[in-house]
C-alpha positions as CSV (number, residue, x, y, z in Angstrom):
1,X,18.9,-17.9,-14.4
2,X,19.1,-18.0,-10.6
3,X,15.1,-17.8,-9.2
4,X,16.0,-15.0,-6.7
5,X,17.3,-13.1,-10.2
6,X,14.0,-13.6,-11.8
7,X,12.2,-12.5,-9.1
8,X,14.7,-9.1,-9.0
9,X,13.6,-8.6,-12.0
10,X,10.0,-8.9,-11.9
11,X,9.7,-6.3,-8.9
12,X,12.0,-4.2,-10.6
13,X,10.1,-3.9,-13.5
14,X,6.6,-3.3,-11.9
15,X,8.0,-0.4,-9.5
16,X,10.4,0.9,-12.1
17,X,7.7,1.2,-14.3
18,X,6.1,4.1,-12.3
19,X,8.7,6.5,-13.6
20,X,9.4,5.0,-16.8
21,X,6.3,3.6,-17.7
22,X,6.2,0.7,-20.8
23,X,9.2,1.1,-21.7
24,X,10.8,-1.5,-18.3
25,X,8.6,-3.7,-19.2
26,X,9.1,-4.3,-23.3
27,X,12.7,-4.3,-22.4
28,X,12.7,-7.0,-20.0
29,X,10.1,-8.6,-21.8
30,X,12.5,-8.8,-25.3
31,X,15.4,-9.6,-23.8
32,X,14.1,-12.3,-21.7
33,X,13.5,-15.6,-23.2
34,X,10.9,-18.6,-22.3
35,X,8.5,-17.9,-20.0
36,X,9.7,-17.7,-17.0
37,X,8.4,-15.4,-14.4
38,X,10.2,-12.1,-15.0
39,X,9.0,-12.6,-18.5
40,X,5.5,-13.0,-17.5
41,X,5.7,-10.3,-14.9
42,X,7.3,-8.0,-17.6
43,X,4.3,-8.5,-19.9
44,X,1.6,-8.0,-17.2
45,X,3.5,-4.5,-16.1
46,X,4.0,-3.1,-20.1
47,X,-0.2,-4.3,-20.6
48,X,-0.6,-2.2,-17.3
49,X,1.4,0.4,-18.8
50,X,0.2,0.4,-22.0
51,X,-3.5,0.7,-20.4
52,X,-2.6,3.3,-18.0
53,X,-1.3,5.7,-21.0
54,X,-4.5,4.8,-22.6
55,X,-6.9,6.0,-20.0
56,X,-4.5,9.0,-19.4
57,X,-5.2,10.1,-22.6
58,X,-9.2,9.7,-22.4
59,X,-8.5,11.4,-18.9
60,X,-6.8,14.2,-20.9
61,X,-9.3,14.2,-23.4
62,X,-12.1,14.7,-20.5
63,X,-10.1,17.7,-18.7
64,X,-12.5,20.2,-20.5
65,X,-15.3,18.5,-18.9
66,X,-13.2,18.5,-15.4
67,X,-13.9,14.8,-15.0
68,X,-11.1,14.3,-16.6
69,X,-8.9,15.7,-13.7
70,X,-10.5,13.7,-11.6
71,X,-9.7,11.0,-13.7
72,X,-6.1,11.6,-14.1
73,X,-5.5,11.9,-10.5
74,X,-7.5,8.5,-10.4
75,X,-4.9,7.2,-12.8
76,X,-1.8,8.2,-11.3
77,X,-3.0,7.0,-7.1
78,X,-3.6,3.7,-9.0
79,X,-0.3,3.4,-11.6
80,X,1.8,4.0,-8.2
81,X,0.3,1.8,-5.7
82,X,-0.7,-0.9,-8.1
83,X,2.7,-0.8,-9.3
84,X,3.9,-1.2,-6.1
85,X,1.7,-3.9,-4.6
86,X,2.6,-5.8,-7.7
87,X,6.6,-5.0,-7.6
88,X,6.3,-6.5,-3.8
89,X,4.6,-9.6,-4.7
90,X,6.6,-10.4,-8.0
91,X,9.8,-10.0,-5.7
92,X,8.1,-13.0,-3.4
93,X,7.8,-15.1,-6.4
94,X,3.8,-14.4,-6.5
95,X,2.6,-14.3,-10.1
96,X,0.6,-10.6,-9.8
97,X,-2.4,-9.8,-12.1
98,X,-3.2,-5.9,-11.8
99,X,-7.3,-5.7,-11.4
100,X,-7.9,-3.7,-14.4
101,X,-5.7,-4.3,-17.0
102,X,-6.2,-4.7,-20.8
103,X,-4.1,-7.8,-22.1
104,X,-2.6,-5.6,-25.3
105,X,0.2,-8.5,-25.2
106,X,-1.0,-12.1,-24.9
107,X,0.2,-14.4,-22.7
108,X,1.6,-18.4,-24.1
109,X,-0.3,-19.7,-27.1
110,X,-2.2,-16.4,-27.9
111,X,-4.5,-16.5,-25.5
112,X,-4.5,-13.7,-22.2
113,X,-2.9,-14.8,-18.9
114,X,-5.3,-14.2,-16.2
């Protein structure tokens, strides 16, 4: 595939997933094959995803307390400006790893692509 597609792709899939959440992200990543870098960037946005429904969901858990609204403000700043930095730099070709994520899909090889 044509590099300028890939990297279409890959920025696509980060900012896209600010509406859509995981579900940009497993698609790209299953229909994509190798490891290329929409593939890669695909897996980093569904982990991102994947961990921002996560901590929603503790955020939820903690509205009784009222941190948690704190929290899922927190959550939802970070999802859209993360996703964002990281849609820019995947459409320059940059390789972008979000600074909290939890690796629920591994990278090559098993092990987590840092």
């Amino acid at each position: 595939m044509d590099e300028n597609k890939e990297r279409l792709i890959a920025g696509l899939t980060h900012f896209i997933g600010i509406f859509f959440g995981p579900f940009p992200g497993l698609i790209v990543f299953f229909i994509k094959s190798g490891e290329g870098l929409a593939r890669d960037q695909a897996r980093e946005a569904l982990n991102f995803q994947l961990t921002i429904i996560l901590v929603s969901i503790i955020g939820w858990a903690l509205v009784t307390l009222y941190i948690g609204v704190y929290l899922l403000f927190f959550i939802g700043v970070a999802d859209v400006l993360f996703s964002i930095i990281g849609s820019v730099r995947a459409s320059s070709g940059e390789e972008y790893r979000y600074p909290f994520n939890i690796r629920f899909i591994k990278g090559p090889g098993g092990y987590a692509s840092i």
